[in-house]
C-alpha positions in Angstrom: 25.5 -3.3 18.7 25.2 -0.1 20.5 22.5 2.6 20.1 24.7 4.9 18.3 24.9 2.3 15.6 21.7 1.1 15.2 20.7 5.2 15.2 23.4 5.7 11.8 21.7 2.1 10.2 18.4 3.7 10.9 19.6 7.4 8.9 21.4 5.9 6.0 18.4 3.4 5.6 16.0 6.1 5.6 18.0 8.2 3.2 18.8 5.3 0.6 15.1 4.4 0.4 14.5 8.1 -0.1 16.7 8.0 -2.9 15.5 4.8 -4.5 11.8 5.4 -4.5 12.0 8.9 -5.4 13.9 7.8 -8.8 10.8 5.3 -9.4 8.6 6.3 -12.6 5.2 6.5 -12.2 4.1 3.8 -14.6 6.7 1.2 -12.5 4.8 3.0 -9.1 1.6 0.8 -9.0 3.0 -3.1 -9.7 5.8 -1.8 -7.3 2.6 -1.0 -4.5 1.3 -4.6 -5.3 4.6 -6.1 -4.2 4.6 -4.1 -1.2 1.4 -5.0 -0.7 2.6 -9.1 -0.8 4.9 -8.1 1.9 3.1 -6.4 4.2 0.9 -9.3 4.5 3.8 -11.4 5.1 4.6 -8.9 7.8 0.9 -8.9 9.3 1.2 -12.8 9.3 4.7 -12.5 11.6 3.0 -10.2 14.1 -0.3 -12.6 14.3 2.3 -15.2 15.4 4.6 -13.4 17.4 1.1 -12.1 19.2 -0.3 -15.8 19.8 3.2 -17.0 21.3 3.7 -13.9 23.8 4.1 -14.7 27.2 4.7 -11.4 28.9 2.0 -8.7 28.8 4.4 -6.4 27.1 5.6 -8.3 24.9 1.9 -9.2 23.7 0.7 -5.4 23.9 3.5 -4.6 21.7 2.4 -7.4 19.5 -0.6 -6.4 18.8 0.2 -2.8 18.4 2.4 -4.5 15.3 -0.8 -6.1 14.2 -2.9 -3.2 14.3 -0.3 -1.0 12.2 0.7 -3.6 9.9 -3.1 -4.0 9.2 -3.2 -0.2 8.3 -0.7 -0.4 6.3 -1.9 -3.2 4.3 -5.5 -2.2 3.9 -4.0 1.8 3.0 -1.5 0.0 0.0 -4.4 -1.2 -1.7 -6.7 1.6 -1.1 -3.6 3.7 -2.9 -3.4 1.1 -5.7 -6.8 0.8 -6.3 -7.3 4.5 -6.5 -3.7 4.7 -9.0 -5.7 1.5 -11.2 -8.7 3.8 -11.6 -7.0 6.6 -12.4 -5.6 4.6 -15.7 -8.8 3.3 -16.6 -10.2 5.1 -19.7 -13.0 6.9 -20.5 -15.9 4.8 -22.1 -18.1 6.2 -24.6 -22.0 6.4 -24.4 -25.1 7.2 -27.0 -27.2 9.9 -25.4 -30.8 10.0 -25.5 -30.8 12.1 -29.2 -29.0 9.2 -30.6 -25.9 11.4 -31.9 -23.1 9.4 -30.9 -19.4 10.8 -29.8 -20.4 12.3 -26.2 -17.7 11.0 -23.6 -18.5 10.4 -20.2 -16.6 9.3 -17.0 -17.1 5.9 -15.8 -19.2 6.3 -12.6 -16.7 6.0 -9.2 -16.9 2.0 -7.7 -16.6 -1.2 -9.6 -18.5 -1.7 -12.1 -17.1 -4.5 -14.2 
């Protein structure tokens, strides 16, 4: 396949995905991250192979360049999910020290549970 057709694959890929993930409501957003997530990892795994079975310098630079991006992707997916999860995590109520009850406070940032 020439350049010129890999180059229009490229374009109507990037506008379809466009199109699909910008239709994608936000309570569908954060188990649709997790499986993104599931495959990243599978791509992370690929480029740790491809990287031990390299014979030519380039082609094991260019390895581990995939490894070193596919990492950051992974690790930035569930860093985003994470922060999507705590944003649906409720409010938890607490006594203050007068004893009248009803005051609502934010759950402190981190994992608590």
């Amino acid at each position: 396949m020439d350049g010129i057709g890999l180059l229009t694959i490229t374009v109507l890929a990037v506008f379809v995905g466009f199109e699909v993930v910008s239709k994608v409501s936000s309570t569908l957003h954060t188990p649709l991250m997790s499986g993104a997530n599931a495959i990243h990892g599978i791509i992370l795994v690929g480029a740790i192979i491809v990287a031990g079975q390299a014979s030519d310098p380039w082609v094991l630079a260019v390895a581990l360049l995939a490894v070193v991006l596919a990492t950051a992707n992974l690790v930035g997916g569930f860093v985003v999910t994470d922060r999507m999860l705590e944003m649906f995590r409720g409010r938890k109520r607490v006594t203050p020290p007068d004893g009248k009850p009803g005051a609502i406070e934010a759950e402190p940032k981190g994992r608590t549970r």
